[in-house]
C-alpha positions in Angstrom: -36.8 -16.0 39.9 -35.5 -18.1 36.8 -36.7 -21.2 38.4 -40.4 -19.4 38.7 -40.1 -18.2 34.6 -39.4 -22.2 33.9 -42.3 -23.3 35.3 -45.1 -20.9 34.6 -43.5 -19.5 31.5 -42.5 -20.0 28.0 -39.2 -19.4 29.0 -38.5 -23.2 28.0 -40.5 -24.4 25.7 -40.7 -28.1 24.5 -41.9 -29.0 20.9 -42.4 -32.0 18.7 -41.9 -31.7 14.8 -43.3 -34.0 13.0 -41.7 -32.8 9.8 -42.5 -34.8 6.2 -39.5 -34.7 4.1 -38.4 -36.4 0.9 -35.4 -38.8 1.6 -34.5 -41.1 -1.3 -37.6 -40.0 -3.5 -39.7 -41.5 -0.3 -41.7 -39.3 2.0 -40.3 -39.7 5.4 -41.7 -38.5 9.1 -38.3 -37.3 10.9 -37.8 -35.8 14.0 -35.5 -32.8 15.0 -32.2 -35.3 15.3 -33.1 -37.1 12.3 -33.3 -33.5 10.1 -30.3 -32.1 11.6 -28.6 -34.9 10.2 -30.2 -35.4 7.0 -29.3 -31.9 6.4 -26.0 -32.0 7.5 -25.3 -34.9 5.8 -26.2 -33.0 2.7 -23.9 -30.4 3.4 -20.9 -32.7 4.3 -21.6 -34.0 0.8 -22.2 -30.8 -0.9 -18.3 -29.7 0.3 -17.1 -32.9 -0.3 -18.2 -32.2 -4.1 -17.2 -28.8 -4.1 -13.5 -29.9 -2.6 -13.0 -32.6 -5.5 -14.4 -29.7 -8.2 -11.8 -27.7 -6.5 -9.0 -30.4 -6.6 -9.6 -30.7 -10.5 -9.1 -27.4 -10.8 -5.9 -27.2 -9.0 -4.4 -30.2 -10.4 -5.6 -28.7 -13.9 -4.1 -25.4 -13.8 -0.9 -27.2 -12.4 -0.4 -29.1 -15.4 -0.7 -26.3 -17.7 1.5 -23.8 -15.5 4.2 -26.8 -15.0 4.0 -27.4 -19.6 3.9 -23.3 -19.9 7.4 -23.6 -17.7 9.0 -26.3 -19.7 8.0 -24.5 -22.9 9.9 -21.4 -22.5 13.0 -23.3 -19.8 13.6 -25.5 -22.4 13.4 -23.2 -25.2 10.6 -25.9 -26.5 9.1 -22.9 -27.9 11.4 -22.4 -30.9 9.5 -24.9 -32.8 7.5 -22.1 -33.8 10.4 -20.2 -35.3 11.2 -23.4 -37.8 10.0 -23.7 -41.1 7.6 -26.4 -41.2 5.8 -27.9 -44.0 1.9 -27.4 -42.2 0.8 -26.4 -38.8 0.2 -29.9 -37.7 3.7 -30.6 -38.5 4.4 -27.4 -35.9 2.1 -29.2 -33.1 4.0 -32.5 -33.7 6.9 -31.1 -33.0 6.3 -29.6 -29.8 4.7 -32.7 -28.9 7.7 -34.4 -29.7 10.3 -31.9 -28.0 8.2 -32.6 -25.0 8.1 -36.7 -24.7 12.0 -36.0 -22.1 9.7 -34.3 -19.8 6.2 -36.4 -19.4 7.3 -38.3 -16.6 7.3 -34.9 -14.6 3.8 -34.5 -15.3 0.7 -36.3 -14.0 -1.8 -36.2 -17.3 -1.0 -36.7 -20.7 -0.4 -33.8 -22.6 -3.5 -32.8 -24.9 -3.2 -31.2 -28.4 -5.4 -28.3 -26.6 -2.5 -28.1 -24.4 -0.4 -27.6 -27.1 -2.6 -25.4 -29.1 -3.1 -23.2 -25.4 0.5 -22.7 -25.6 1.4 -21.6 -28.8 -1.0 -18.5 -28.3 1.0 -17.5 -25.8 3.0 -14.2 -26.6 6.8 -15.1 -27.9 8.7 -12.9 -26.6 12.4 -12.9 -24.9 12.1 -15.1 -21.5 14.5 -14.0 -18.3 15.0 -16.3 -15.5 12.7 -14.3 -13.3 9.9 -15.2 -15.9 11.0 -19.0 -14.6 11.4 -18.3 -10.9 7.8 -16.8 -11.2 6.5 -20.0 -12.7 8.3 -22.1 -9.8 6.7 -20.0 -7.2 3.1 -20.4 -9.0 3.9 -24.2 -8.8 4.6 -24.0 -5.2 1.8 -22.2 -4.0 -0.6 -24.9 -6.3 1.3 -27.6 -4.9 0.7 -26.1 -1.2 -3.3 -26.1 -2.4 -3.6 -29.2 -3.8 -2.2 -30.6 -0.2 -4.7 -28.6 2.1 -7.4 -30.3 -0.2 -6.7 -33.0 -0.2 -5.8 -33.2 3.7 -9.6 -31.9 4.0 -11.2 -34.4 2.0 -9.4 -37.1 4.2 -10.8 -35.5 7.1 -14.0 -34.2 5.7 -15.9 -34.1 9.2 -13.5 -31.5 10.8 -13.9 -29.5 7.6 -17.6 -29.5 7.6 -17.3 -28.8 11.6 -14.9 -25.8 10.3 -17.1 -24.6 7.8 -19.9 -24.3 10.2 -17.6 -22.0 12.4 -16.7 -19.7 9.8 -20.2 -19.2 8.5 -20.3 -18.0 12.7 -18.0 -15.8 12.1 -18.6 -14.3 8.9 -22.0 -13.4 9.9 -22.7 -13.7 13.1 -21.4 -10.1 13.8 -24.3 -8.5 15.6 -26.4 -11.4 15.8 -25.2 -13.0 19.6 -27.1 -15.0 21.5 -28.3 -12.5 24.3 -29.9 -15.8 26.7 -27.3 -18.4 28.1 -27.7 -22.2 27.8 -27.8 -23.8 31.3 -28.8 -27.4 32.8 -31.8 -26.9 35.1 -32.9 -30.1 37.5 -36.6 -30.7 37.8 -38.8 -28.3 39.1 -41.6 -28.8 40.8 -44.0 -25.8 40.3 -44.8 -25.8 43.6 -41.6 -24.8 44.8 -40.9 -22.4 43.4 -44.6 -20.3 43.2 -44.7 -17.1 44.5 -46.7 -17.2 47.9 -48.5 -14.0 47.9 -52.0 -14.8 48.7 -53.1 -14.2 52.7 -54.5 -17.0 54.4 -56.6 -17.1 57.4 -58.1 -19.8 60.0 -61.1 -19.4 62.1 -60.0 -22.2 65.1 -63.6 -22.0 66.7 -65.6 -22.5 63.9 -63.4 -25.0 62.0 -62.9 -22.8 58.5 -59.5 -22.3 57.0 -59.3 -19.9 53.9 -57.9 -16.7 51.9 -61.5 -15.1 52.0 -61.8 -15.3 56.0 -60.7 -11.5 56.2 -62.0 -11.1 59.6 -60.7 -14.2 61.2 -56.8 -14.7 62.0 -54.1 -14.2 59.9 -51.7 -18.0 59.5 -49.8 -17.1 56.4 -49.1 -16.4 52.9 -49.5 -19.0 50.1 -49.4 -20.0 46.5 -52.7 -21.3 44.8 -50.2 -24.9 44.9 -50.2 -25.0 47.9 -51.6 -28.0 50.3 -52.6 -26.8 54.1 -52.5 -29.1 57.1 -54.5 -28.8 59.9 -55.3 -30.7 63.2 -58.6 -30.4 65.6 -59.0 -30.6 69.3 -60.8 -34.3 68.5 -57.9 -35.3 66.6 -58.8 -35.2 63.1 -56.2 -34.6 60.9 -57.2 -32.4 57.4 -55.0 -31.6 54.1 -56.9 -29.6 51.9 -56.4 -27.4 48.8 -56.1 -23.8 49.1 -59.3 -22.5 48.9 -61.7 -19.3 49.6 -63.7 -21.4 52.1 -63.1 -25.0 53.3 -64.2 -26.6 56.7 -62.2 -28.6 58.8 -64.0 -29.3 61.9 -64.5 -27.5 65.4 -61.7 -26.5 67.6 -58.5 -26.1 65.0 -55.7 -26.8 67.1 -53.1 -26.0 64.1 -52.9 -24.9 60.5 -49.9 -24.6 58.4 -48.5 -25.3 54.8 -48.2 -29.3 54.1 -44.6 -30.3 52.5 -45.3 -33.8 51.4 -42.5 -36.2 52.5 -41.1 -34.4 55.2 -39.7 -36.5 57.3 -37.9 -33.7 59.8 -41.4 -32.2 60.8 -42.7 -34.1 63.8 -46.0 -33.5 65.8 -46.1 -34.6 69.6 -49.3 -35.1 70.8 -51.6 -36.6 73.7 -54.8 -37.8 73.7 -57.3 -38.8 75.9 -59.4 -42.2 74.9 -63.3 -41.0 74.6 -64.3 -45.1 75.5 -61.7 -46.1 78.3 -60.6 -42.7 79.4 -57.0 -43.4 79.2 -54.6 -40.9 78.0 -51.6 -41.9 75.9 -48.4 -39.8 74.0 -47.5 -40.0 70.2 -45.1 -38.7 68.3 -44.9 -39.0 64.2 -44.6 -37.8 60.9 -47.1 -36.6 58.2 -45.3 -37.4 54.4 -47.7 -38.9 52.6 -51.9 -38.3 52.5 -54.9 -38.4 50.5 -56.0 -34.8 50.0 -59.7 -33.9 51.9 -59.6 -37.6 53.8 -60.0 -37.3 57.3 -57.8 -39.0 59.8 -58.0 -40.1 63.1 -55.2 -39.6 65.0 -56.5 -40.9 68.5 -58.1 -44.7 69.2 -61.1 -43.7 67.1 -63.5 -43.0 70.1 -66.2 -40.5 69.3 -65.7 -38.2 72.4 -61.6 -38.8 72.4 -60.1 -35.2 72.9 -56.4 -33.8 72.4 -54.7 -33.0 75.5 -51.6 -30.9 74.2 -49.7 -30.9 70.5 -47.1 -29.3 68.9 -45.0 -29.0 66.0 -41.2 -29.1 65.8 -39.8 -28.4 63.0 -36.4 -30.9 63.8 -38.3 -33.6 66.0 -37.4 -31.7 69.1 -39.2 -33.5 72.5 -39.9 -31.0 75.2 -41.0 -31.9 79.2 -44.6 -31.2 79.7 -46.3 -30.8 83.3 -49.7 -33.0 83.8 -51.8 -32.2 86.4 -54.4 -35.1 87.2 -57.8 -34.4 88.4 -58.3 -33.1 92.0 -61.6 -35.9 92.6 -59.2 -38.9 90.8 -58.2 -41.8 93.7 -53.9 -41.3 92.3 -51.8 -40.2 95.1 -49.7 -38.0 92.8 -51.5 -35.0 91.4 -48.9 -33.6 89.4 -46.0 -35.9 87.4 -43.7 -35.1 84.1 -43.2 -36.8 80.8 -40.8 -36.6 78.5 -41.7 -36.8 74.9 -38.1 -37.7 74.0 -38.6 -41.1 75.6 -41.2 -41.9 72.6 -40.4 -43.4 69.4 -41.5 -41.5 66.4 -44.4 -43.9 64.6 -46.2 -43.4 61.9 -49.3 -41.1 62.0 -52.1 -44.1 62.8 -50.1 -45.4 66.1 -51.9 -45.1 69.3 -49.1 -44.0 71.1 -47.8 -44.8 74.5 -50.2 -45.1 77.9 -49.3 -42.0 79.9 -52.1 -42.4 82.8 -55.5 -44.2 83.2 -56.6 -41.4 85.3 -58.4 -38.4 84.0 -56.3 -35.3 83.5 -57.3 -31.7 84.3 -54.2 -29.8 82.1 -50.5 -30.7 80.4 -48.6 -27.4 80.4 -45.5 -27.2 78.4 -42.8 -27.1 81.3 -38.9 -27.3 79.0 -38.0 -27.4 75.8 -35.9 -30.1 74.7 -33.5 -31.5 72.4 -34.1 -32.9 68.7 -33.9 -37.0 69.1 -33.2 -36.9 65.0 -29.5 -37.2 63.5 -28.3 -33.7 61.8 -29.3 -33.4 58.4 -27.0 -34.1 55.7 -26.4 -31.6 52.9 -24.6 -32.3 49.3 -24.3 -29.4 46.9 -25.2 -30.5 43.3 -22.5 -28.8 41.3 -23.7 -29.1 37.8 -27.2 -27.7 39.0 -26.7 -25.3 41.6 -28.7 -27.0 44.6 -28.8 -27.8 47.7 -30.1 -31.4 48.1 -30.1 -34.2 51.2 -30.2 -37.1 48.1 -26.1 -37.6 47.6 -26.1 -35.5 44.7 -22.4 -33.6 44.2 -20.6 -32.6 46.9 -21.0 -33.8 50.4 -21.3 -30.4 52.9 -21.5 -32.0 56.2 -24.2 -32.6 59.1 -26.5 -29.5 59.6 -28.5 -28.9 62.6 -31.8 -26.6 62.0 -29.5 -23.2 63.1 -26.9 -24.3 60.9 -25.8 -22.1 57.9 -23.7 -21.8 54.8 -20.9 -19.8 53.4 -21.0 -18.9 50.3 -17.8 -17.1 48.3 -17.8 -16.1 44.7 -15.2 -15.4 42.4 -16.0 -11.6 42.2 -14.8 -10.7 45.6 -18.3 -11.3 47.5 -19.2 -13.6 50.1 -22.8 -14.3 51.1 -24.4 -16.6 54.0 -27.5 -18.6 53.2 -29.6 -20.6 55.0 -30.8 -24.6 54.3 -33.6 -23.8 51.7 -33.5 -26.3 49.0 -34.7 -24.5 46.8 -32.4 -21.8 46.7 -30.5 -22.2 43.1 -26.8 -21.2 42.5 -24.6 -20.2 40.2 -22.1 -23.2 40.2 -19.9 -21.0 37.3 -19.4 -18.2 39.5 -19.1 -20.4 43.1 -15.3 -20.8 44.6 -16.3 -22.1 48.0 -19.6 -23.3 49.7 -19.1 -24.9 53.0 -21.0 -25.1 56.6 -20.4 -21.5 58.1 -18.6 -21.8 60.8 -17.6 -17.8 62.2 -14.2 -18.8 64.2 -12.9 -20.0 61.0 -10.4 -18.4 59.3 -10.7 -17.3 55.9 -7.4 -17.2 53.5 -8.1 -15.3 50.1 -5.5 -13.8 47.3 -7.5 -11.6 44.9 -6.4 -9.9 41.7 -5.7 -6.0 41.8 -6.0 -4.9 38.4 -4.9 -1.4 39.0 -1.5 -1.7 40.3 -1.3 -5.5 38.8 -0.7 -7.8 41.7 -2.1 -10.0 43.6 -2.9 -8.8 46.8 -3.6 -11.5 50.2 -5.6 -10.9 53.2 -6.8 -13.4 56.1 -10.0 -12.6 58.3 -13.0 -13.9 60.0 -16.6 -13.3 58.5 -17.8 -10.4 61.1 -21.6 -9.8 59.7 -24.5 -12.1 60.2 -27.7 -11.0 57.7 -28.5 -13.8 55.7 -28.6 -13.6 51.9 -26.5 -10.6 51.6 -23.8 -10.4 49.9 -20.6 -8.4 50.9 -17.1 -7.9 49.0 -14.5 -8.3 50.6 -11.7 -7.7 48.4 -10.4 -4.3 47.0 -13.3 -2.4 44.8 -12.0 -1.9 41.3 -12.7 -3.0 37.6 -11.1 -6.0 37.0 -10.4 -7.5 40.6 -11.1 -10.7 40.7 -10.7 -13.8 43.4 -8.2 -16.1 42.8 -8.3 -18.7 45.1 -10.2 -19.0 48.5 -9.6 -21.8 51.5 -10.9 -22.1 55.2 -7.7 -24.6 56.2 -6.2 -23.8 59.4 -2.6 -23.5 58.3 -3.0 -22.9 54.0 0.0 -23.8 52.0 -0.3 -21.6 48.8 1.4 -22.7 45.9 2.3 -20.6 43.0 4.1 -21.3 39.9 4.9 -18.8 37.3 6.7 -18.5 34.4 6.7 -20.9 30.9 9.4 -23.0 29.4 12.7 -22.8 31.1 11.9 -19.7 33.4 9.1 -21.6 35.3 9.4 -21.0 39.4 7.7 -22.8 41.7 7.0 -21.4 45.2 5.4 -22.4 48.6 4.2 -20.2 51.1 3.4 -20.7 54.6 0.6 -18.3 54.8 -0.8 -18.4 58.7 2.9 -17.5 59.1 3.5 -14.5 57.1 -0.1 -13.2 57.0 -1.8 -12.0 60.4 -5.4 -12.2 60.5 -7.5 -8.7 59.8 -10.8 -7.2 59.4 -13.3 -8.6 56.4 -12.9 -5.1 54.3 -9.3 -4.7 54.7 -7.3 -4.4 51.4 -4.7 -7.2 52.6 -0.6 -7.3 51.7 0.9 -7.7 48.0 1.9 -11.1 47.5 3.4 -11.2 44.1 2.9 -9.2 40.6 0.7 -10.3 38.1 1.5 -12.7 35.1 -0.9 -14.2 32.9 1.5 -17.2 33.6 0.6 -17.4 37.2 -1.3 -20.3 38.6 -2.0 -20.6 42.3 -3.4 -24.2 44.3 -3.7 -25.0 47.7 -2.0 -28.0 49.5 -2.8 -28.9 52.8 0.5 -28.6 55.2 2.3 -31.7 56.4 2.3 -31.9 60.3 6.0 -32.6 60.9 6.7 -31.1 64.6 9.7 -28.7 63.8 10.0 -25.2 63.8 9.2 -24.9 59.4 10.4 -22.1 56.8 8.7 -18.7 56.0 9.3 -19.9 52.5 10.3 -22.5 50.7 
């Protein structure tokens, strides 16, 4: 999985720079902000520079185009054609025939100006000569605006440059991984358990080299294993080849530290007084290898009965007393669901002071713990009981979710938390409940509509998923609710032609298998936009449409 690449891979890698750089004729240790900004910095400066070279340019060529039109429009050019005494005499008066029109320019006028325009060609001007001059002016005019409008907002320039440079050569070069927020993840979670592990209960010995002995489970080398004697020691060990326990294993399984669901009921007889008594409790937090004690502490104090319940279920067990005891009821019940649940080094509850010959289990029972609530962390994909995201409801341990994505699928999944989804691709996750009603309208891309069909989910495998709108390129789920009586509204068109629409939908739409294609409901505009509101309860007898 992508969470198992995170963790054992270099598929993120973190890294420290610890660049020298010269900054102000000073060597400098910067970090990966500090350079990024330094050099961009630089470059904001480096186009600021190039904008104000370009600006001089501009304004430059300007003034020359704007003197080369007043030479020839005003015939200023005719000084040439005089007889004057000396060429500088010729330069004055252009000079001259030009003080009328300074005020139009925005530099003094140069006698390289003048000089630059007397080498121009004499020849007959024509209006369009002018108008072509105007329209040069223009366009400079036009220039020297966009410049300057960048260099007043120099940061969305640079930003802009950065995007071109994307664009001019990035062809080719696309990122081929996404960018996505991942939560913490514990290694353990999410390591592949693949390794057999194996108890032998007689002997004490838990580990994945005890071939011949029984079979518990698979694990990961992370994982921690639990196990409980008949004297009622209590064990979490490493995974190992080879690790004792201690004689007569009454249970081994994988530990999940701070579970607080899991509890063990248990009862013990007192090796000193020869009392029994009943526990129940949880195991969340241990010192891996220690022993504990889970009885009084007695040396010869043996377990009676245990079990494990996943969701702190308390079942009835039969005890049958000793035949030689002096109590004139052999036989009696208890009910487990009458005990607290304590922490792990409670005695527990007196059951009998008489010695016991067997507890057999007799009927299940109920869990004695509230259901579990679920949220659904929406910016990282996960399920989590910590009030992150969106709250999904109480969930009892058969419980299960309903998944729908926007390609058409729909998928039920159980209450692992470590199950990662894709948040981007998610319309609807919600406690699966299979008399519920499911409203979609889906895109048909061949006959461009939209197409809506109402049904119940009909399949139960978990962590499959199955489409459930019309196969084709293209189609795609629009919008998805579980409401009893969905309101659909949908407004189309822009501008002056928009329409607005409500339908009824339980009304118009009967309810029909999961793979049918479903009835048109209107043609497809890429002005379109379809949300649900939740009907008003108002008694009457309402409208189709409205």
């Amino acid at each position: 999985t992508i969470d198992a690449l995170y963790a054992f891979t270099d598929c993120e890698v973190s890294i420290s720079p610890n660049a020298c750089v010269i900054v102000n004729n000073k060597p400098q240790f910067l970090g990966a902000t500090e350079l990024l900004k330094t050099a961009t910095d630089n470059t904001k400066d480096l186009l600021k520079r190039e904008l104000e070279i370009k600006l001089a340019e501009l304004q430059e060529k300007w003034h020359y185009t704007s003197l080369e039109k007043i030479f020839f429009e005003e015939k200023i050019y005719k000084e040439l054609e005089k007889k004057h005494e000396t060429w500088d005499k010729v330069l004055e008066a252009i000079d001259k025939a030009f003080v009328p029109f300074k005020k139009q320019l925005k530099r003094d006028i140069t006698r390289e100006d003048i000089i630059k325009l007397t080498e121009k060609p004499v020849r007959r001007i024509y209006k369009l000569d002018i108008d072509e001059l105007n329209n040069q002016i223009k366009g400079l005019e036009a220039d020297i605006k966009q410049v300057k409008h960048d260099l007043a907002n120099l940061v969305d320039f640079a930003v802009a440059y950065y995007e071109n440079l994307l664009k001019k050569y990035g062809k080719g070069r696309e990122r081929k991984t996404e960018i996505k927020q991942f939560d913490v993840i514990q290694a353990k979670t999410v390591a592949i358990a693949n390794i057999k592990f194996y108890a032998n209960f007689a002997d004490g010995f838990v580990g994945t080299g005890l071939k011949k002995d029984e079979y518990i489970t698979e694990v990961s080398e992370l994982d921690d294993i639990i196990a409980f004697t008949k004297g009622g020691i209590m064990k979490v060990v490493k995974v190992s080849d080879k690790t004792f326990i201690g004689k007569d294993i009454l249970h081994v399984a994988v530990f999940q530290k701070s579970d607080e669901r899991t509890t063990y009921n248990m009862m013990y007889v007192d090796g000193k007084t020869g009392v029994s008594y009943a526990k129940r409790f949880n195991v969340t937090g241990i010192t891996r290898d220690k022993e504990y004690d889970l009885t009084k502490g007695s040396e010869k104090s043996r377990v009676h009965y245990f079990t494990v319940n996943a969701n702190g279920e308390a079942e009835v067990v039969k005890i049958v007393l000793s035949p030689n005891c002096s109590a004139k009821k052999k036989e009696l019940e208890f009910y487990f669901e009458e005990l607290e649940i304590k922490g792990r080094g409670s005695i527990g509850n007196q059951v009998t002071k008489y010695p016991i010959k067997s507890v057999k289990f007799k009927e299940a029972g109920r869990s004695t713990l509230d259901a579990k609530k679920l949220w659904f962390d929406d910016k990282f994909g996960r399920l989590n009981p910590e009030e992150k995201g969106i709250y999904l409801g109480k969930f009892e341990a058969e419980d299960r979710l309903l998944v729908i994505y926007n390609d058409g699928n729909y998928e039920i999944v159980d209450q692992e938390l470590t199950q990662r989804f894709d948040t981007e691709k998610i319309l609807l996750i919600e406690k699966f409940d299979a008399e519920k009603v499911i409203t979609a309208v889906y895109l048909d891309n061949e006959k461009l509509q939209y197409n809506i069909k109402r049904f119940k989910i009909e399949t139960s495998t978990l962590h499959s998923k199955f489409l459930f709108i019309k196969e084709g390129k293209g189609n795609m789920l629009e919008a998805v609710t579980t409401d009893e009586k969905p309101i659909l509204k949908v407004k189309s068109g822009r501008g002056t032609q928009v329409n607005n629409a409500k339908f009824k939908v339980a009304n118009m739409v009967e309810v029909m298998g999961w793979k049918a294609v479903g009835t048109k409901l209107t043609d497809f505009s890429k002005s379109v936009e379809m949300e649900w509101e939740k009907p008003v309860e108002d008694g009457g007898q309402g409208a189709l449409f409205e």
